[in-house]
VEXBAKOL-781301 format. One record per residue (C-alpha): z, y, x negated; residue in one letter. Coordinates in pm, whole numbers, padded with zeros to 5 digits, always signed. Each point is the difference from the previous one (the first is absolute). Example, Ala and Ser with C-alpha at 12.3 -4.5 7.8 and 13.67 -1.06 7.14 Angstrom:
// residues 2
+00780-00450-01230A -00066+00344-00137S 
This chain:
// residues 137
+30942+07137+07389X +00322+00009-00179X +00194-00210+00258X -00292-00283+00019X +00106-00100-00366X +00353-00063+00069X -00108-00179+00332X +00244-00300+00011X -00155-00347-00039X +00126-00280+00265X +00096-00361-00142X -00059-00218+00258X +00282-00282+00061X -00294-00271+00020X -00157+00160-00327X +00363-00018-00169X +00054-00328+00119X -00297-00147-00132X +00076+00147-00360X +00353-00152+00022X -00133-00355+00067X -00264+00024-00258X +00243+00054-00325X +00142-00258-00099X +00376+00016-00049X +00172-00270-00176X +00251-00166+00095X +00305+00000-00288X +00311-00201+00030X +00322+00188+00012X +00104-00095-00330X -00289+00150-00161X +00052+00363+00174X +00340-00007-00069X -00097+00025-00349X -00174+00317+00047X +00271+00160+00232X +00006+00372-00045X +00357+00093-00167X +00239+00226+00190X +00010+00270-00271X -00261+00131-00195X +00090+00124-00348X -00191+00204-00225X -00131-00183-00302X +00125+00213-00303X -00136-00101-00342X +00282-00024-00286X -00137+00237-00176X +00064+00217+00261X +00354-00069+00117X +00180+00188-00210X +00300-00008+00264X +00079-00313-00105X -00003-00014-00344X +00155+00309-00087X +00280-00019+00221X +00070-00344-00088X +00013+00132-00373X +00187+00281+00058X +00240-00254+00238X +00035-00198-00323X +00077+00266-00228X +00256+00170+00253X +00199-00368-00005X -00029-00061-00359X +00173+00393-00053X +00279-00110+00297X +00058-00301-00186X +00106+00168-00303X +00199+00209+00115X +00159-00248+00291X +00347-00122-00178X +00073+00267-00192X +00293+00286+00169X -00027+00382+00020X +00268+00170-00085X -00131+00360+00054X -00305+00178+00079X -00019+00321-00169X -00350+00153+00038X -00323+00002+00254X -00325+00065-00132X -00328+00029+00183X -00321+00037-00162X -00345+00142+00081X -00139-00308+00194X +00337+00012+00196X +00175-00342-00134X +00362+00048-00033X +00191-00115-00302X +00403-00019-00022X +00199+00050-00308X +00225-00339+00032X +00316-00079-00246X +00075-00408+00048X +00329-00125-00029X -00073-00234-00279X -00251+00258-00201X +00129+00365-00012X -00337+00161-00120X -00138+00173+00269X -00321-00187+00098X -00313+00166+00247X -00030-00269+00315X -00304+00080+00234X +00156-00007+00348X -00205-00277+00112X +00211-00218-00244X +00312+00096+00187X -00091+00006+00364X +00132-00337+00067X +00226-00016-00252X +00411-00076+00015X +00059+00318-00098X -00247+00198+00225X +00300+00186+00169X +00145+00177-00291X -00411+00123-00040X +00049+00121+00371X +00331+00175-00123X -00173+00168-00262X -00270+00143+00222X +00274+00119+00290X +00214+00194-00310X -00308+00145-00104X -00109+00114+00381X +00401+00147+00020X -00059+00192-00356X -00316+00137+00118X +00112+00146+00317X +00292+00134-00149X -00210+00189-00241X -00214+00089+00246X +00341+00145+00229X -00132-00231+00264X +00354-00247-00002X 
């Protein structure tokens, strides 16, 4: 009983052809279907208020140039302290040449900076003085 149901029908090629020739299909010139060409890549519509991606990391792309800016013509004379707080940013203690109060520089300020190399030196002392205290070196 069970393999009657699922008994496969036959379409006939006479039967098909007949149905072909009685739709009609109209005939479009190419310009008109190149208009409605399929595009190569499909992209997900997101709605703006949605893509946060965008808008955050163009802010936070803004903000990062506006801090580099300030900081981009002025020297370092010395770094004298790392700090890291809970949310893990790092902060250095910097001393400028033309300023000597000792000013707190988020490292993101200073990663393409001039001066980035004496920040490198700082770190390296500090990795020497902590494996010396450690008896490591």
């Amino acid at each position: 009983m069970y393999s009657q149901r699922l008994k496969s029908t036959h379409v006939y090629p006479d039967v098909a052809d007949s149905v072909l020739k009685s739709i009609y299909i109209p005939v479009i010139s190419q310009r008109v279907r190149d208009q409605y060409v399929r595009p190569d890549s499909i992209h997900m519509y997101i709605p703006p208020e949605l893509n946060y991606d965008s808008d955050e990391d163009s802010k936070l792309e803004a903000a990062r140039e506006k801090l580099k800016s300030k900081y981009k013509d002025m020297r370092i004379e010395k770094v004298t302290r790392r700090f890291k707080n809970a949310t893990g940013q790092v902060k250095y203690a910097v001393i400028w040449v033309n300023n000597p109060i000792e000013e707190m520089v988020p490292s993101k300020a200073l990663q393409d900076h001039k001066d980035w190399d004496l920040v490198e030196h700082f770190e390296y002392q500090q990795a020497i003085r902590a494996a010396k205290k450690d008896h490591i070196y």
